[in-house]
N, C-alpha and C positions, 0 to 999 in steps of 0.2 A: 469386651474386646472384639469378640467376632463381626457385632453388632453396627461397633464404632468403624469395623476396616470394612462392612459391607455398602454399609451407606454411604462410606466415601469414593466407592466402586461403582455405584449406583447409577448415578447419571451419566458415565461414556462406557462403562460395560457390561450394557444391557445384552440378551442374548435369548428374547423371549418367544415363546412363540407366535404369541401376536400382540406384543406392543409395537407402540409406535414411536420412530422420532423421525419428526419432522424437522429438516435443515431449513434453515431461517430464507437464503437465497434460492429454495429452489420455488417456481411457479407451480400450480397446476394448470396442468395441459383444458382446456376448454371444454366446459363440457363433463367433466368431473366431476360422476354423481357423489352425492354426498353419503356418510357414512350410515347405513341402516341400523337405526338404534331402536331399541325396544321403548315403551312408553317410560318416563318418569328416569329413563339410562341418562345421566348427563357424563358426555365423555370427560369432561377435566375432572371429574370426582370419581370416574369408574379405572381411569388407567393403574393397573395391576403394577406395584412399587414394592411387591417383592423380591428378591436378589436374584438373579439371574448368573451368579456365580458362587463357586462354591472353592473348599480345601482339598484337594485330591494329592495323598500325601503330604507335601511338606508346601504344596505350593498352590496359587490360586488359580482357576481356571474358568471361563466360561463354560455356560451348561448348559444340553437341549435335552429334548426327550430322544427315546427312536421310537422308530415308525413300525412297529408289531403288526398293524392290519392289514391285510390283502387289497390291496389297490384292486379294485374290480371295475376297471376301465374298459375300453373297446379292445387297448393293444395288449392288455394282458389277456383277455378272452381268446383273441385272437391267436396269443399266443401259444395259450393252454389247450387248444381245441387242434392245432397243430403239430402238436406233441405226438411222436408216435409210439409206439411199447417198449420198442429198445433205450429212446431216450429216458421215458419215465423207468426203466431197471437201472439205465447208466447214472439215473440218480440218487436210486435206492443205494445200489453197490459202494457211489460214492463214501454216502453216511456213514455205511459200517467202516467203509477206510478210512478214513479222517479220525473214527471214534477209536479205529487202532492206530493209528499213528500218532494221535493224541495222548493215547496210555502209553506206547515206547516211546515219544520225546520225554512225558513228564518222567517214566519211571527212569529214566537216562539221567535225568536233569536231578533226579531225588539221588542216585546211588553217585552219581558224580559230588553232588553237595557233601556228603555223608563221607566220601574218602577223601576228600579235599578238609575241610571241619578236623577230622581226627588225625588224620597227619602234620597240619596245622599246629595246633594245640598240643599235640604230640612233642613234638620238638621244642616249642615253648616250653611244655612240664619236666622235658627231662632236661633241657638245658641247667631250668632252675633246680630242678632237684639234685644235680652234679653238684651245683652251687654250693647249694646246703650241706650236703656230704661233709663237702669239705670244710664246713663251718664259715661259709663266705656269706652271712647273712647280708647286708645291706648289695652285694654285687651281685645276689642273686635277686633281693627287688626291685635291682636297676633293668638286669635284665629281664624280669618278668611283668613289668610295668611299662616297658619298651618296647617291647614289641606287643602288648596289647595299644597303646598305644596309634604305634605305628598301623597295623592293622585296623584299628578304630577310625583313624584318617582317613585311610583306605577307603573303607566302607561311607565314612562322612563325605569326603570327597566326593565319590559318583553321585552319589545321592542331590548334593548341594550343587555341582554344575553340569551334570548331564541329564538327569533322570529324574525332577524331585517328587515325580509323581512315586516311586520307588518307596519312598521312606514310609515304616510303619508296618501295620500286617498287611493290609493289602484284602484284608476283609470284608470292611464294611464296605470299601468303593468297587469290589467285586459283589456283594450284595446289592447294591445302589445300581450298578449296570443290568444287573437281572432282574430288576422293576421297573429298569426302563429308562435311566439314566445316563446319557452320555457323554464325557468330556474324552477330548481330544486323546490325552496322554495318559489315561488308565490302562489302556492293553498297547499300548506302541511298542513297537520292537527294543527303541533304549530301554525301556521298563521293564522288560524282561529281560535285557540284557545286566544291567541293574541290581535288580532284585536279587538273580544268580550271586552274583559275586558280591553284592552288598551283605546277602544274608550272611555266605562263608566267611568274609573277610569280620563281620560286625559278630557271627555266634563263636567263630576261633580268637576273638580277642576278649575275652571272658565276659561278654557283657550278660547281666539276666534277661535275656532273651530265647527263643526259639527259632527254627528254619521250619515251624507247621503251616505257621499263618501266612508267611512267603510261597509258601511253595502252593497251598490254595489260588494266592496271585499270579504265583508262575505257571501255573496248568493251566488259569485261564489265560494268560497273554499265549502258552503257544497255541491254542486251541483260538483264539485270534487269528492270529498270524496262518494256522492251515486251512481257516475258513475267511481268508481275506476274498475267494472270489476271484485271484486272476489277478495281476499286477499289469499295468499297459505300459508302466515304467522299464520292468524286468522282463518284459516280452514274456509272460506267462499269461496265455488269454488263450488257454485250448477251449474249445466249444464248451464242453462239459464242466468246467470249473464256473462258469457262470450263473448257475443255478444258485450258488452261494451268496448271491450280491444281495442279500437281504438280511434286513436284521433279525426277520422270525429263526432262517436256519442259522446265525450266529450265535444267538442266543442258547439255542439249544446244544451247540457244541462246545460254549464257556461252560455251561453247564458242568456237561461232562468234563470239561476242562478242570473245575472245581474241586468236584467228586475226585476225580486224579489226583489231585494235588493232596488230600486228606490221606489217599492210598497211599499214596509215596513215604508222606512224613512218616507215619505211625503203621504202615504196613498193615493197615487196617482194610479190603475193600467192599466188603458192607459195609462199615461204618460210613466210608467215604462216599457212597450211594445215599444213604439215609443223613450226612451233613446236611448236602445238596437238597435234599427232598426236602429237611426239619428248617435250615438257618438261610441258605442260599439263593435258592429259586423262591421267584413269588409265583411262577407258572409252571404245573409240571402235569404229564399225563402219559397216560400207561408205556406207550412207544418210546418215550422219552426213559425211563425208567430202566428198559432192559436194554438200550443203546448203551443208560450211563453205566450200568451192572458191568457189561463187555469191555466197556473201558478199564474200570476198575478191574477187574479180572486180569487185563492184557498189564497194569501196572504191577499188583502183585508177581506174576508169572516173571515179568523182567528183576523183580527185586530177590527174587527167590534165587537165580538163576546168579544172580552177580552174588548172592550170599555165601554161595556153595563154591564159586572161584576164589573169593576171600580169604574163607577157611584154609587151603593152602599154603598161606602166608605171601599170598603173590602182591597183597595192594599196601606196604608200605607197613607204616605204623598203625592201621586200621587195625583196631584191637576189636570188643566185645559191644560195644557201643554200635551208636547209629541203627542201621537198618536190623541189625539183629533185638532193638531194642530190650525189652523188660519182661521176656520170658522166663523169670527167673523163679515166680513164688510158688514152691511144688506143698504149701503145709496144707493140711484135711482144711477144709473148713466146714466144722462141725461148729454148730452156737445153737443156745437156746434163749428162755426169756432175760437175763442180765444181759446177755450180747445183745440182745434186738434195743433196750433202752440205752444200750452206749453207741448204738447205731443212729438212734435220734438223738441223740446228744451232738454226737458227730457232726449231723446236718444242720442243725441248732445252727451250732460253730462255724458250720461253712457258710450258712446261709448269710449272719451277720459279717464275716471275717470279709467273706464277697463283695456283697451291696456299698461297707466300708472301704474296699477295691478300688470298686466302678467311682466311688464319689472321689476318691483322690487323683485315680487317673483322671477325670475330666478337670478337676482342679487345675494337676501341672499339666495336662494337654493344653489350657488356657493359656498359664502360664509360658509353657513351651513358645505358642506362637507370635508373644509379642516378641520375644529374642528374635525368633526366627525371622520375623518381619526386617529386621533390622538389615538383614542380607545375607550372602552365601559365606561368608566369611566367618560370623557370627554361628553359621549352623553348624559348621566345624567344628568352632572354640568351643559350644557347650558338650560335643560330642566328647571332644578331648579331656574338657573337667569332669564328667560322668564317665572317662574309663579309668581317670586317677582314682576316683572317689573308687569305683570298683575295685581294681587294685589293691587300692589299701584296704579296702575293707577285708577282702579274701587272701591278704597274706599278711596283715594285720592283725584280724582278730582270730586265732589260734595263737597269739601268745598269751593270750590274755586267760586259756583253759591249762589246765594239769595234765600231764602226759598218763596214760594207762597201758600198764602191763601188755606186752603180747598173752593171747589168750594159750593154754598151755595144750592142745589139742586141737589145734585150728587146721582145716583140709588147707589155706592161703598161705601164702611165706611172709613171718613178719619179721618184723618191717619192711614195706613193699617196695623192691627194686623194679624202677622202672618210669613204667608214664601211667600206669593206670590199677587200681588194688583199694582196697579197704583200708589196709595198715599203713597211713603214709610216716613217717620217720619225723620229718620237718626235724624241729629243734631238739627233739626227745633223746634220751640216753638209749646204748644198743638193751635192744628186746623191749621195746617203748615203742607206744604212737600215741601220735596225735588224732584223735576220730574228726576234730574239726577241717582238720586239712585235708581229712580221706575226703569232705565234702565240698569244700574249698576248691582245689589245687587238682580239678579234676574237670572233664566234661560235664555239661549238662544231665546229657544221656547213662553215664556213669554212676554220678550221683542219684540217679533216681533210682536206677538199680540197686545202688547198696542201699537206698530208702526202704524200697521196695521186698528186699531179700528178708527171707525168715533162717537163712542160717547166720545172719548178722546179729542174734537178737542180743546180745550183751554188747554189741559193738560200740555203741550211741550212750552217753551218758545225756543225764534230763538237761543240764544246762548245756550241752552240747545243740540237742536238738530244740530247744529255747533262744539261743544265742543265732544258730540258724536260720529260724523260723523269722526271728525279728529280721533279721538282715538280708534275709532272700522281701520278705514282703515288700521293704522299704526302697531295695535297689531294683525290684521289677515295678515299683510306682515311678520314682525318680529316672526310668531308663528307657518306657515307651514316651515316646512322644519327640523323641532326638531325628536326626537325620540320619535315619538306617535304616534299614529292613530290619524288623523286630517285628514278632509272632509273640502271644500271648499264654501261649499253652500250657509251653516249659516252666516260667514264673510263677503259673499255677499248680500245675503238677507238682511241682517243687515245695512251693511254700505249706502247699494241703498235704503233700506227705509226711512233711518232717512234723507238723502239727499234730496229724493223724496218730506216727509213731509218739510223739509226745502223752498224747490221751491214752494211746494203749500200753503206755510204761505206768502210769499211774492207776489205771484200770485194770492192772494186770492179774492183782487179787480176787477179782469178782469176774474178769471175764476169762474166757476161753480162747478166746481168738488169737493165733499169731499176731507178733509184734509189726510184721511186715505185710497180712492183712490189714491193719489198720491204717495203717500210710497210705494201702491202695484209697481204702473207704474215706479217707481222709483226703486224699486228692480230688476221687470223685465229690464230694460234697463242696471242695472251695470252686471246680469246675462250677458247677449246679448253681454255685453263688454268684458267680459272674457274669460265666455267658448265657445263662439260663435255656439249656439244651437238654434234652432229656435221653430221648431215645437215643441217637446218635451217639453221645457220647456215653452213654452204658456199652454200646456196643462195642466202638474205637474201647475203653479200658478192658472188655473181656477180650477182643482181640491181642491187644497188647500183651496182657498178663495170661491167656491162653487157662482161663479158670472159670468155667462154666457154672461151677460149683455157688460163685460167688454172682453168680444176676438177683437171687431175691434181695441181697442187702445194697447190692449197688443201685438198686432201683430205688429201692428204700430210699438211701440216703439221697439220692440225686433228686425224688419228690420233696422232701422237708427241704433240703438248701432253698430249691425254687422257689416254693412256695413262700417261704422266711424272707429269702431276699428280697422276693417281688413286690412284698408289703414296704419296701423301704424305698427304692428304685428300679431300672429300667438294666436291661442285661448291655453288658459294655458295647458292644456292637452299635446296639440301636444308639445307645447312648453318643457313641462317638459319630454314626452316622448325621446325629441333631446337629450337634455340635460342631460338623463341617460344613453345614449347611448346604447338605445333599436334599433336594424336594423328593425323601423318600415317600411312597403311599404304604400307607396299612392296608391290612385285608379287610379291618372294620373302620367305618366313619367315625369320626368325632362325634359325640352327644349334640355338641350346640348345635351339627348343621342338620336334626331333625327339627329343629326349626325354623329353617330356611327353604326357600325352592330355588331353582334351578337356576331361574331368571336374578336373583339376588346377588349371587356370585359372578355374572359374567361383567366380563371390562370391554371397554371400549378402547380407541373407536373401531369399528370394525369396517374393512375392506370388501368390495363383493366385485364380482366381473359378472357381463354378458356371457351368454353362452356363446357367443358370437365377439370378441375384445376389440376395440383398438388398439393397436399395438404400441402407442403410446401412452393409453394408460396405463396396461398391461409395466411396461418397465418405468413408468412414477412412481406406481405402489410398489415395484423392489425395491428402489433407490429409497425412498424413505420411510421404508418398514423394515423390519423386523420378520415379519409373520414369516412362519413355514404352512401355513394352510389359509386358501379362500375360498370361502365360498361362490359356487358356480351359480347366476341365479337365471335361468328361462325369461324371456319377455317377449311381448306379441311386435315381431310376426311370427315369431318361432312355438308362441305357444298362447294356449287361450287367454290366460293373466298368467300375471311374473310368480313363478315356481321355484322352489329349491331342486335343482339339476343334482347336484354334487358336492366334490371341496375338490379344488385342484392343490398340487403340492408345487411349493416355491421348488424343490431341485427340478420338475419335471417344466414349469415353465419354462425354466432357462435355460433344456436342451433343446424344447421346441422354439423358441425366439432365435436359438441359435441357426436350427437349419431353416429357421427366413420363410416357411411356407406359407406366405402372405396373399391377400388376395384385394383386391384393390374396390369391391364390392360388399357389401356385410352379406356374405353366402356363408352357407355349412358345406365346408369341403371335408369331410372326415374320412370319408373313403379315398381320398388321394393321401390323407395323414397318415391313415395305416398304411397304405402300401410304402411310402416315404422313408418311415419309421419303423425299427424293429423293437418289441420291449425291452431287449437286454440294456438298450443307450440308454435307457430311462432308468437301469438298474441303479443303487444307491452304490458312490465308488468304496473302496476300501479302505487303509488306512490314510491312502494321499485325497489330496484335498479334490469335493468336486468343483463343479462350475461356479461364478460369482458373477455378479450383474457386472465390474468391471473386463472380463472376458467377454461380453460380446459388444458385435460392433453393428451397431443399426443405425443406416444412414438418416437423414431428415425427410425424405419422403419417404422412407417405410415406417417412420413413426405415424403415419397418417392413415395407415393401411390395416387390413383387419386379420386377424385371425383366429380360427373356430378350436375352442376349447374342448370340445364336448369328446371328442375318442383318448385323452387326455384325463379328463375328469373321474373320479371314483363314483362312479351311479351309485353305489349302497353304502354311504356313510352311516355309521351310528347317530341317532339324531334322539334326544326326550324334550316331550314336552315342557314349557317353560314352569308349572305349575308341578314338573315333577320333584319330589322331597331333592333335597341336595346328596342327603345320604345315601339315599339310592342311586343318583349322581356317580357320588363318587365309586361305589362298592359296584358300581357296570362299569366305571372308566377302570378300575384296577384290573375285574377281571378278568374284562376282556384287552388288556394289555393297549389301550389305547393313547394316541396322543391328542387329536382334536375331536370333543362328543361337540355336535350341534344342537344347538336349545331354538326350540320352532314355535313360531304360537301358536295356542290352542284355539283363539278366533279367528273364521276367515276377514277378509275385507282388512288384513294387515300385512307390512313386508314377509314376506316368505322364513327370516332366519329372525331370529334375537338377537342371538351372538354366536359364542365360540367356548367352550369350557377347556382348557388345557389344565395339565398338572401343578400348575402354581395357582389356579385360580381356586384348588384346591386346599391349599396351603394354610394352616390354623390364620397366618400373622396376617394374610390376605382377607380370610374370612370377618376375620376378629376387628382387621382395622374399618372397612366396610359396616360393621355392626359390633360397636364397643360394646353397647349392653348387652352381648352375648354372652360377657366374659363370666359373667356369674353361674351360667350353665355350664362351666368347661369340668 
């Protein structure tokens, strides 16, 4: 399906960085050298017909890379050397501000989510619960299927015609951006506007979903948005905000944006530093690390802070849920050898329960998208019959269990009056509950808690937490993939605890362990199965459950999932990132391309300028290219034989063609270019769009006329010889966060360049189609 909708994308929405299409009617200008190809390079069989578009949320988008490298031109030199100590501190200062304002928007945007959710759903449970009381069963699942419902719209709705980049976790395409990945509407302000109230409105209408994996997306969009650099639309263009017009410092403040977003959900901010470090970033380095730390810290501190005004009773129906999360389990954890083998049993379990996860989520993710193709309207409708199906399932199936005695010494009042308790009443006779509903007919966050709890331990009967276990699994498979902001976490946490509790009611003879240790070890291990995180997520559950006691088992168990899992499949992230057809990079090469060189991978045809242009060719090869990079090439008189000078960038040509500094002789004027010119113009714009070759306006005799590339140009481009391995290719383009590496020959008495390597020409389906018989080494 992916396959079928790319290739028919293929021929008018290319987006590469250096193919080519050429318009049938346009001429070339006179004179037009031809394109420098390598020996044996034929361009109609080299041109790279990988997709150039990709699934960002719910909808398609074209795709570029960004520009990570230090442009070391004349005007950046120029600019850098006049820099003086206050401006380089007014930089410094900047970063730690941003990196706080980033931790109080997200933890704002986390404690805002978390009282909106439970006041929400608040009123939903007790409307219905009044219902029930009164024995008004079918009015009360009119009303409690109504306003999930209605809310479900809600949340479908933004998604489907505002935002659709929004829909989903918002993980892997924040993953994807921090390798280097950019499409338009991953961090746009709709998206975070989106996200916010898609999460609220899509996790208060009971779907098996999360606000963790949103809120990851949400910390990077505002950490976007406060490192957009200055808006020229919004009259925000102070001096100092300009230093931000790059993508290296954006990068490093999504980051922390990330990290944030992990802090917020789970009140975790280590964990949420080591996300970032393990799943998030493909580039990280020390400075980077205690910026993100201070972030994280500045969220906790705000969550802390709004926790302790809660407590008062001031925010509503905000009960014990949300941000106070799952600090609940106070039992010893004391084990010996039968606990340690029901701890790998655990992982066993997670490890396979996972990997079978990952395989069905990418199923109905398939599945999902040919609906969705269909249109906005369509993305609704499925959204609507997967919050019936929910629905019925969770006020459904609790008739189908036996009611059980209130326990005769219980600290809780049973049966539970209210919106939130262990003991819910549902249909049951007085001093009766139902334990399915207590798990039911409650939050997310709720329910893990009484998962979680070890003074619940008789609460849960076996087909209780069987009958759950099946029906959280099946409706967290059937429910990502919809048009909504949906996180992955909850589903899992959920479904590995009630399993967990499951094994430790039957283990209970032989092991030691609380019933509500077990659920933790049981959650962590379907984690472990899934997303295949290790460290990270040991830390976010000891954070959570505040039990130190319990790191040698959860480590335990979170090794054996991974490991188990990873023999079957790939951890959902990565998985879903393939699958949208993100050109993410690994940190390691594929096996086939150590036997390939460098030269084997590049496509044609390739573009090249004088160091000296006509400015008529200069804007032919924009009009019917593609490329964001050419190479700059030296020739006599300017130099003793033709040289590779540089790579000029397609945005920075077309600020200089703009201000016309033409010369009507082939001179190097570059000392009137810098004075002309400041680098900030040259900076990359924000989230509005920059220049396009239709924006300028060049009369007919300045298309005749020349002008000098060279203080423009990047003097130190990354360059490997054309004989070097591919693999090693690829593993220098990753790490050094590159978008064009140049491939040079290694004899003289040849053109100066080869080509061009970009991140698609890295791409298995690239590789593979280029050289089929590789596919036996994959």
């Amino acid at each position: 399906m992916m396959e079928r909708k790319r290739d028919e994308e293929d021929g008018n929405g290319r987006e590469h960085e250096h193919d080519i299409e050429i318009e049938g009617k346009e001429s070339s200008p006179k004179g037009m050298r031809q394109p420098l190809l390598s020996r044996k390079h034929d361009s109609g069989s080299r041109i790279n017909r990988t997709s150039q578009i990709a699934i960002v949320g719910a909808n398609l988008c074209p795709i570029e890379s960004l520009d990570y490298e230090i442009v070391e031109n004349d005007l950046f030199k120029q600019d850098w050397r006049s820099r003086t100590k206050s401006e380089i501190y007014q930089y410094v200062v900047l970063k730690w501000t941003l990196a706080l304002l980033i931790g109080l928007g997200t933890g704002l945007v986390g404690f805002f989510s978390n009282i909106a959710v439970e006041n929400i759903a608040g009123f939903k449970f007790l409307l219905a619960n009044n219902l029930m009381l009164k024995e008004r069963y079918y009015q009360a699942f009119v009303a409690y299927a109504s306003c999930n419902i209605v809310l479900a719209v809600a949340a479908g709705a933004l998604c489907a015609y505002i935002a659709p980049a929004a829909a989903g976790s918002g993980i892997p395409e924040v993953k994807a951006y921090l390798n280097g990945i950019d499409a338009h509407t991953i961090l746009a302000p709709s998206t975070l506007f989106v996200k916010i109230f898609g999460s609220i409105f899509g996790v208060a209408a009971g779907f098996v979903v999360g606000k963790e994996g949103p809120m990851v997306h949400t910390g990077a969009c505002i950490a976007s948005l406060l490192g957009q650099g200055g808006s020229r639309k919004y009259r925000l263009t102070w001096r100092w905000l300009r230093y931000f017009k790059n993508d290296r410092d954006r990068r490093d403040l999504i980051t922390c944006g990330a990290a944030a977003g992990v802090a917020a959900a789970f009140r975790a901010p280590v964990g949420g530093v080591l996300f970032a470090l393990e799943e998030a970033a493909s580039w990280w380095r020390s400075a980077l690390l205690w910026r993100t730390f201070f972030t994280t810290a500045v969220v906790a501190v705000v969550l802390r802070g709004f926790i302790e005004f809660c407590r008062s009773g001031r925010c509503g129906l905000f009960g014990q849920g949300g941000l106070i999360m799952f600090d609940v389990n106070s039992a010893p954890a004391t084990y010996g050898t039968p606990d340690l083998l029901a701890v790998i049993l655990l992982g066993v379990i997670g490890g396979i329960f996972g990997s079978l996860y990952n395989y069905m989520v990418d199923k109905v993710l398939r599945t999902y998208s040919i609906i969705n193709e269909r249109g906005r309207s369509f993305k609704v409708l499925l959204v609507m019959c997967i919050s019936l199906l929910t629905s019925c399932c969770s006020y459904g199936l609790p008739w189908i269990l036996q009611c059980t005695p209130c326990p005769a010494h219980s600290e809780e009042e049973c049966p539970t009056v209210g919106r939130s308790g262990n003991y819910k009443n549902f249909q049951c006779p007085p001093n009766h509950y139902n334990d399915l509903a207590s798990l039911f007919l409650t939050t997310n966050d709720d329910a893990i808690r009484s998962l979680f709890s070890s003074s619940s331990e008789k609460e849960f009967q076996i087909s209780t937490l069987l009958v759950f276990f099946a029906a959280i699994y099946f409706l967290g498979i059937v429910t990502y993939g919809i048009a909504i902001p949906s996180g992955l976490f909850i589903p899992v946490i959920l479904a590995g605890a009630s399993y967990g509790r499951l094994v430790g009611k039957f283990l209970d003879p032989l092991s030691g362990l609380d019933a509500g240790l077990f659920a933790l070890l049981g959650a962590a291990s379907f984690l472990g199965g899934t997303m295949r995180m290790t460290v990270s997520l040991c830390v976010i559950l000891l954070e959570l459950t505040n039990n130190l006691l319990m790191l040698p088992l959860v480590m335990l168990v979170l090794l054996i999932s991974k490991t188990v899992a990873d023999s079957f499949n790939k951890g959902v992230y990565d998985q879903i990132v393939k699958m949208k057809g993100l050109p993410y990079m690994e940190a390691h090469a594929e096996p086939h391309m150590r036997n390939l060189v460098a030269s084997d991978a590049v496509s044609g045809p390739l573009i090249t300028f004088s160091g000296v242009e006509k400015v008529g060719h200069i804007l032919y090869a924009l009009k019917i290219t593609k490329h964001n990079g050419f190479p700059v090439i030296d020739e006599p008189p300017f130099s003793a034989a033709p040289e590779l000078c540089g790579l000029v960038l397609r945005s920075h040509l077309l600020v200089l063609l703009k201000g016309k500094k033409f010369t009507k002789q082939r001179i190097m004027t570059g000392s009137e270019i810098v004075r002309r010119f400041k680098a900030h113009e040259f900076a990359k714009p924000g989230s509005g769009k920059g220049l396009k070759v239709e924006d300028l306006d060049i009369k007919d005799d300045e298309m005749e006329m020349f002008v000098d590339l060279h203080p423009i140009t990047n003097m130190s481009p990354y360059t490997v010889l054309e004989t070097t391995s591919l693999a090693k290719a690829a593993v220098l383009f990753r790490e050094l966060g590159l978008r064009h590496l140049c491939v040079v020959p290694k004899t003289p008495g040849r053109p100066p360049i080869v080509g061009i390597l970009t991140r698609h020409d890295f791409m298995p389906e690239h590789v593979l189609g280029l050289h089929p018989h590789l596919h036996s080494h994959k």
